[in-house]
C-alpha positions, 0 to 999 in steps of 0.5 A: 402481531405487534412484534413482527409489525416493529420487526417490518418497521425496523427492516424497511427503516434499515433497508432505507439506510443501506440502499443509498450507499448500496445504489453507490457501490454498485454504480461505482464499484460493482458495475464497473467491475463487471463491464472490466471483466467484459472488457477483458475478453474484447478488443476494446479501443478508446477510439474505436468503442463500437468497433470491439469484437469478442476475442476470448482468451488472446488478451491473456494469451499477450500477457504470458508473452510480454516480458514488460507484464512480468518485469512490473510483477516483479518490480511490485513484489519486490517493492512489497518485500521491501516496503513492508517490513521497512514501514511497519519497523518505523512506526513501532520505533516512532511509537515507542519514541513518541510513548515515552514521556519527555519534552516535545514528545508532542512535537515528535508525534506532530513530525512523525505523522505530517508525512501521512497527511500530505499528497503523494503527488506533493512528496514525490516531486520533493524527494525528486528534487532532493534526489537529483543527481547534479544538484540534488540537496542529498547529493550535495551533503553527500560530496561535502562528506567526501563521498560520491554523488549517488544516481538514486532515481536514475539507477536501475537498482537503487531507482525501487529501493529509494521508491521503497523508502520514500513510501515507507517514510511518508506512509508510516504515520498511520501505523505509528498512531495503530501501534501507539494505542496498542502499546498504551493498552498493555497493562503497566503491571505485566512491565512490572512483573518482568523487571522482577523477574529479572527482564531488562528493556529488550527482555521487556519489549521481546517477551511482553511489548511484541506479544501484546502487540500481537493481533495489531501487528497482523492486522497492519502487515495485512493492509499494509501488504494489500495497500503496498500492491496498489503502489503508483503515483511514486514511481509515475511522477518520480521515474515514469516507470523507468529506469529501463522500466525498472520501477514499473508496477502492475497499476502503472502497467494498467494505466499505460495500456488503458490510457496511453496506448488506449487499449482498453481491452488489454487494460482489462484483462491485466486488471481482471488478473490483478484484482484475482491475485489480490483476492486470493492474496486476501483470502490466504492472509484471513486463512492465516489470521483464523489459523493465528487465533 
């Protein structure tokens, strides 16, 4: 009796713990995700809230038919496909650099990682002030080279790829400081069995440093893909979207429906497909994960 008493204490004491953080996600993430899904099959106005109507699938009927849905689809894939493999490249080699001991190596880190820590909103109107066509820093240091001033923002092809390496750039830091404590855990005696062995440093680093690297490289490709289909704050403030939509993004998609054009029905509805798409997204990569160990 005494044990099932401590039991009961130790249960309603851990109850009491979670149930502030429980009343907190389900007023501000489960419920609000439940009234998006209701939303989603209404037409719900800003202006008019008590005028919505229940209209089934038309919604998502409109999504299939409107080319500016597909363009930021693919504007948010290819960002990922670019995004991914550039940012997660630069933190393993910022790593390895800063790993290496030498005279302002802490100096190298605290550079590395200063971009991870400022506002997104506070480096985009930077770089689009670098970036400008006519008086832009990068374009200047271009024509001094003797090479042409470059559109960049203003391009419709070099508009998502500049985005792309701009966040790459600023976002880097925080893989770096993942992959940094993964290189100090590879034990010095495996380096050192190699170098018998007759491995030099790129031999080293394919056959002993990414293998041991391994699990932390999954890991971040994950979050980092996930995190990468969240992109909106760059393309809002540096382009709005454009070129001719060109830099676009679902979330953005989503903002400029639910927001400007105050149709909170539609908003809805893009939101339901998107949050389905990333679980399933999810769910592939732990399936892949389980399937790696």
């Amino acid at each position: 009796m005494r044990i099932l008493k401590k039991i009961d204490k130790e249960s309603i004491a851990g109850l009491g713990f979670l149930t502030p953080a429980i009343i907190l996600i389900s007023l501000f993430v489960i419920g609000p995700m439940l009234i998006a899904f209701s939303y989603g099959f209404t037409d719900y106005h800003l202006l008019r809230p008590h005028a919505k109507q229940f209209i089934g699938l038309d919604n998502f009927k409109y999504m299939l038919e409107d080319p500016i849905m597909f363009k930021s689809f693919i504007n948010t894939t290819l960002f990922v496909v670019l995004v991914v493999p550039l940012q997660l490249s630069m933190a393993l080699g910022f790593a390895l650099i800063i790993n290496k001991k030498f005279k302002g190596s802490i100096i190298s880190k605290l550079a590395f990682f200063s971009p991870a820590v400022l506002s997104l909103v506070v480096i985009s109107i930077l770089w689009s002030i670098l970036l400008n066509p006519n008086s832009g820093l990068l374009n200047q240091f271009l024509e001094l080279l003797g090479f042409e001033k470059q559109p960049f923002l203003h391009s419709v092809t070099q508009a998502m790829p500049t985005i792309a390496f701009i966040s790459a750039w600023s976002g880097c830091g925080y893989q770096m400081l993942i992959f940094l404590s993964g290189l100090k855990n590879i034990p010095n005696e495996l380096y050192e069995a190699a170098k018998i062995d007759g491995a030099n440093r790129f031999q080293s680093f394919i056959y002993v440093t990414l293998p041991c690297l391994k699990p932390i490289t999954v890991f971040l490709v994950v979050t980092t893909i996930i995190g990468a289909f969240k992109l909106i704050v760059q393309p809002m403030v540096m382009t709005g979207g454009g070129p001719d939509n060109a830099t676009m993004t679902i979330l953005q998609y989503i903002y400029e429906y639910g927001f400007r054009h105050r149709n909170t029905g539609y908003s809805s509805a893009v939101t339901i497909v998107f949050v389905v798409m990333l679980v399933i997204l999810s769910l592939i990569f732990k399936k892949f994960i389980h399937e790696e160990d």
